[in-house]
C-alpha positions, 0 to 999 in steps of 0.5 A, a space after each residue: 500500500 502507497 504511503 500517507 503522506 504527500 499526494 497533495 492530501 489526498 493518498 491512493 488507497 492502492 499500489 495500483 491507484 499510486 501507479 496510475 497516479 505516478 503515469 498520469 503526473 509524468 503523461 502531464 509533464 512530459 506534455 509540458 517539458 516535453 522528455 526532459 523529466 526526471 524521477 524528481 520532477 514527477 516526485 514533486 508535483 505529486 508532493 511525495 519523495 522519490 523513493 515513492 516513485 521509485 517504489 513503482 517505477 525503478 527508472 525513470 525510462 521504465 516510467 517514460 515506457 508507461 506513460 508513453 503507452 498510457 498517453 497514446 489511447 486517444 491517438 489510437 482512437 483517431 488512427 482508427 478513425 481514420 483507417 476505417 473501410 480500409 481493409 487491405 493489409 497494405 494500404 492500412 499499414 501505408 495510411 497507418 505509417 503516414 497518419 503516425 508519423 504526421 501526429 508524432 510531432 504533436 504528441 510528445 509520448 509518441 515521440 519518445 517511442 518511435 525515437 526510441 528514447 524511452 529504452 537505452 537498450 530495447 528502444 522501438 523493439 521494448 515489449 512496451 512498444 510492441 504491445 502499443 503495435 498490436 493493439 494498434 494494428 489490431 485496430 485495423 478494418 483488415 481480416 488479417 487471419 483471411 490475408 493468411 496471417 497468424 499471431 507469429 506473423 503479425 508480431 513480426 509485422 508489427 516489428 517491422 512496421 514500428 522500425 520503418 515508422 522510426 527510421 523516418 522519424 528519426 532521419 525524413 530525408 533530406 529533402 525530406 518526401 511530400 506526403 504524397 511522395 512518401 505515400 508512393 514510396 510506402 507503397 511500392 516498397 512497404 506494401 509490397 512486402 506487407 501484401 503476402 506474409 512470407 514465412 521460411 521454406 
């Protein structure tokens, strides 16, 4: 159980209530100061000392991770949205890149995982990133089993739909492409790939 004291008066009545509360300081922050936020920063805000915060979180990476995964849910939403009736597996995933890659700049926690710097050493392939993958491509209006795909393949698709999304992100081109121009480029390269899963001989 999270100690009485700080929290602004009013302390979590669980571990879990103290987690979310932590998440949701840091979303807070992190949409103010952008990544430079610390253990301390989060420690502060809430009126608690940083061993309480580290009770939960034993990095401030490991916090980063959890508070990029939670502050997404409402850019997933609208990705959606905007994918809706596409059901061919290339195409969703081309929009998909596109749309993700023009809200980034808005969203700093989506920002912090398609640079990667959420993770010193897993980075794009941490199992929070993943997860974030499958639930969104989970999303799609694609009957993925019909297309031949199965949970191994889809893993894998994520992996390397999440690495194709931070190569651009970190490094657009220089010029960097229209989006009309990048659209094209995914689709010859990328959708060619995503059409027929290929698994080994």
């Amino acid at each position: 159980m999270a100690g009485r004291r700080g929290w602004g008066g009013s302390p979590p009545g669980s571990d879990e209530e103290a987690s979310r509360r932590i998440v949701a300081a840091a979303v807070e922050l992190i949409s103010r100061k952008d990544t430079a936020i610390s253990i301390a920063d989060v420690a502060e805000s809430l009126g608690v000392i940083r061993q309480t915060v580290y009770r939960y979180f034993p990095s401030t990476d490991a916090l980063l991770r959890a508070a990029a995964i939670a502050a997404v849910a409402g850019f997933l939403d609208r990705l959606t949205e905007h994918l809706v009736g596409i059901e061919n597996p290339a195409d969703a995933v081309v929009e998909a890149v596109i749309y993700t890659l023009n809200e980034a700049p808005r969203i700093p926690q989506l920002g912090i995982m398609l640079s990667g710097s959420h993770s010193h050493t897993e980075g794009i392939t941490s199992d929070e990133a993943l997860s974030f993958g499958m639930t969104m491509i989970r999303r799609f209006d694609v009957d993925w089993e019909r297309h031949g795909y199965d949970e191994a393949d889809l893993r894998e698709l994520v992996e390397y739909q999440l690495r194709t999304m931070q190569s651009f992100f970190i490094s657009p081109g220089n010029p960097p492409r229209s989006q009309d121009e990048l659209r094209a480029y995914l689709r010859r390269w990328v959708g060619s790939t995503v059409a027929v899963p290929h698994r080994p001989a």
